[in-house]
C-alpha positions in Angstrom: -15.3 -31.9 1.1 -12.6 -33.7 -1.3 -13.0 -37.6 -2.2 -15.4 -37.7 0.7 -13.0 -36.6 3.5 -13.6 -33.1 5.8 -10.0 -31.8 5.2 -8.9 -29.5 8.8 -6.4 -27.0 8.3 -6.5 -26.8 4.4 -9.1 -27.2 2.0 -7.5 -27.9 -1.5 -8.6 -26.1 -4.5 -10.5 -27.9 -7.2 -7.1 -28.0 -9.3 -3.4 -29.5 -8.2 -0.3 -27.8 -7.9 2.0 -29.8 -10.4 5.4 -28.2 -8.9 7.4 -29.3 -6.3 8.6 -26.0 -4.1 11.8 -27.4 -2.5 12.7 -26.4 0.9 15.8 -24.3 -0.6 13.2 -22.3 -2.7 13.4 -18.4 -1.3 10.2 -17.5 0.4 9.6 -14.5 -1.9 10.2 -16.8 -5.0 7.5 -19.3 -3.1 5.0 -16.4 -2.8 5.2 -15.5 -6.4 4.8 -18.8 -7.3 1.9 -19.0 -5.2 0.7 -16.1 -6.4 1.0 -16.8 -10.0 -1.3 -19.8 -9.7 -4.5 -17.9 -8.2 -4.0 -19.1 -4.4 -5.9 -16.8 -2.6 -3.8 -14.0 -0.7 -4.8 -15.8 2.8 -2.2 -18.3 1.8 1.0 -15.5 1.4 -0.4 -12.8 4.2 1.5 -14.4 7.8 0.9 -13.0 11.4 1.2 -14.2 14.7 -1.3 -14.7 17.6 -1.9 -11.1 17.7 -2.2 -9.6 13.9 -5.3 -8.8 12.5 -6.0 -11.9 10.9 -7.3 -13.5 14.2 -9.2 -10.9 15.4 -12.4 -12.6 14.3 -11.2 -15.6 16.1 -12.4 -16.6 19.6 -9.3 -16.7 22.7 -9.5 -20.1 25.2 -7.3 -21.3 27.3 -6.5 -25.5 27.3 -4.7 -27.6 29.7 -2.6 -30.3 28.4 -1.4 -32.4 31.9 -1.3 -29.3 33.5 0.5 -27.1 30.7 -1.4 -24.4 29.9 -2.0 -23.4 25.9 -3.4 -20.1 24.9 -5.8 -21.3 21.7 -7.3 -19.8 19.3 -10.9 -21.4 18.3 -11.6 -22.1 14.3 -15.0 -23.2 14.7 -16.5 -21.6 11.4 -15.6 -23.1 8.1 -13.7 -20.5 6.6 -11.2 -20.7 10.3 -11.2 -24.2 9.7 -10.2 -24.1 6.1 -7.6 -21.4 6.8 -6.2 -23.5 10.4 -3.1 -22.9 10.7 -1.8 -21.8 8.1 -2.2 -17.6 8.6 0.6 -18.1 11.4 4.4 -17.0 10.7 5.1 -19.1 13.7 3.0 -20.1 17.0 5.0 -20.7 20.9 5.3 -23.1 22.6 2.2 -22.2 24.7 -0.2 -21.7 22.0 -2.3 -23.9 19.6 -5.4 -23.7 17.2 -8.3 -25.8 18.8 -10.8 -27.4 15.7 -14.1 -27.5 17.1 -17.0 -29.8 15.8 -20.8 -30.1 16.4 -20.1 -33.5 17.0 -17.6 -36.9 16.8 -16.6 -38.0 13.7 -13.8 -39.0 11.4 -11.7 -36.2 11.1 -9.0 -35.8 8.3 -5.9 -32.9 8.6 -3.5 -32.2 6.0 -0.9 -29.7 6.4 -0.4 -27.8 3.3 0.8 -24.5 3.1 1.8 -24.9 7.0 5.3 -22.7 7.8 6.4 -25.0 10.5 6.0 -28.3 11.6 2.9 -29.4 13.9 2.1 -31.8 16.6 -2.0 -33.1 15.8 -4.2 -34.2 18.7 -7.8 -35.8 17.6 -9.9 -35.3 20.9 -13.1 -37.3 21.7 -16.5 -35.6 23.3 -15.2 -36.2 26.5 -11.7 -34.0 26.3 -9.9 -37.8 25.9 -6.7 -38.1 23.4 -7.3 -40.9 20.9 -5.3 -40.2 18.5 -1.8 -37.9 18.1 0.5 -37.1 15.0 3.9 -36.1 16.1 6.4 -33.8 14.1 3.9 -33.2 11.2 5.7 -31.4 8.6 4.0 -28.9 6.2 3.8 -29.6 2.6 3.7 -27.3 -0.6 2.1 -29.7 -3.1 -0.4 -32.0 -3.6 2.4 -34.5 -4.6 4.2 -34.2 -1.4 0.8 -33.6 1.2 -0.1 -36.5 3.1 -3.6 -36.5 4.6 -4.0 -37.7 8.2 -7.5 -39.4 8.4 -7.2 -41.9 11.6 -9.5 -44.0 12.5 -11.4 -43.2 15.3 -13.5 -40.5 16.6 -13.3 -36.8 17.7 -14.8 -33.7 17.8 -11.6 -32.0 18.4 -8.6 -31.3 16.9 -5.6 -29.2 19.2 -2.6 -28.6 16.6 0.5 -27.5 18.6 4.4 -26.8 17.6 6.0 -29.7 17.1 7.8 -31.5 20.0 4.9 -30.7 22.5 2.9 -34.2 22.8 6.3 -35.6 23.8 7.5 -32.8 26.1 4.3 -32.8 27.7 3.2 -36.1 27.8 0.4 -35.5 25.5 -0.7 -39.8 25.1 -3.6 -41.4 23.7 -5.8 -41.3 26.7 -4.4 -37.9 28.6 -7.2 -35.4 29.5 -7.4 -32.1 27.9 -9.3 -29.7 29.9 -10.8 -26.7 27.4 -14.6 -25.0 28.1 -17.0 -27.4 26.1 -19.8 -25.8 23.9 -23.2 -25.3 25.0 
């Protein structure tokens, strides 16, 4: 927890990063950088749906109005912490569902992110109530806005960018994903 707020996807660390890492920076200059501060190697180390940092990760299928997503499941606190953030890139139909032991507030913040996201908070029922569109990551704790709506889930589905829109994905649409026992 930081300032009373469950932070999905990222957990900060107890410090701040103080530089700004422009867009133009080179990605090997960024890695140093984020090296040379003590970020843990989770944070440099990439991969895609299929490297070995998902293996501990459990595979489900969602349906979005009828699109189907491959997902990967971050239901432990360490996959939550780490979200989406071990991923090069995802497809189109792939996405990282956040699972909770119940509804509650839930706050995402995109740091560290390599591409930009599309953020559905999903009541106990499968119901949208709440969506961020085009999401863009953030590199410091100057630039990193923290979504924290105000309603209730127990879900969170992060998607590439684009795909509430292209799909239809409203406050209201029914996701279809196997519920927890």
């Amino acid at each position: 927890m930081l300032a009373g707020a469950f932070l999905v996807g990222v957990i900060l660390p107890h410090y701040t990063l103080d530089n700004y890492y422009p867009s133009h920076t080179h990605k090997s200059q960024y890695d140093a950088k984020i090296a040379s501060i003590g970020l843990p190697p989770y944070l440099i180390q990439r991969g895609d749906f299929n490297s070995e940092l998902v293996k501990n990760y459990t595979r489900s299928k969602v349906v979005v109005n009828g699109y189907e997503l491959n997902v990967l499941i971050a239901a432990t606190q360490d996959q939550k912490i780490l979200g989406e953030t071990i991923f090069q890139s995802i497809e189109e139909n792939q996405g990282m569902l956040f699972v909770y032991s119940k509804e509650q507030r839930l706050s995402f913040l995109t740091m560290f992110d390599n591409f930009p996201v599309d953020i559905m908070w999903i009541d106990h029922a499968g119901k949208i109530v709440h969506t961020e569109q085009n999401v863009q990551p953030c590199y410091s704790t100057k630039e990193c806005v923290t979504y924290y709506p105000d309603v209730l889930a127990q879900y969170n589905l992060v998607t590439n960018a684009g795909f509430t829109q292209r799909h239809g994905a409203t406050i209201g649409s029914q996701v279809y994903f196997p519920m927890p026992p």
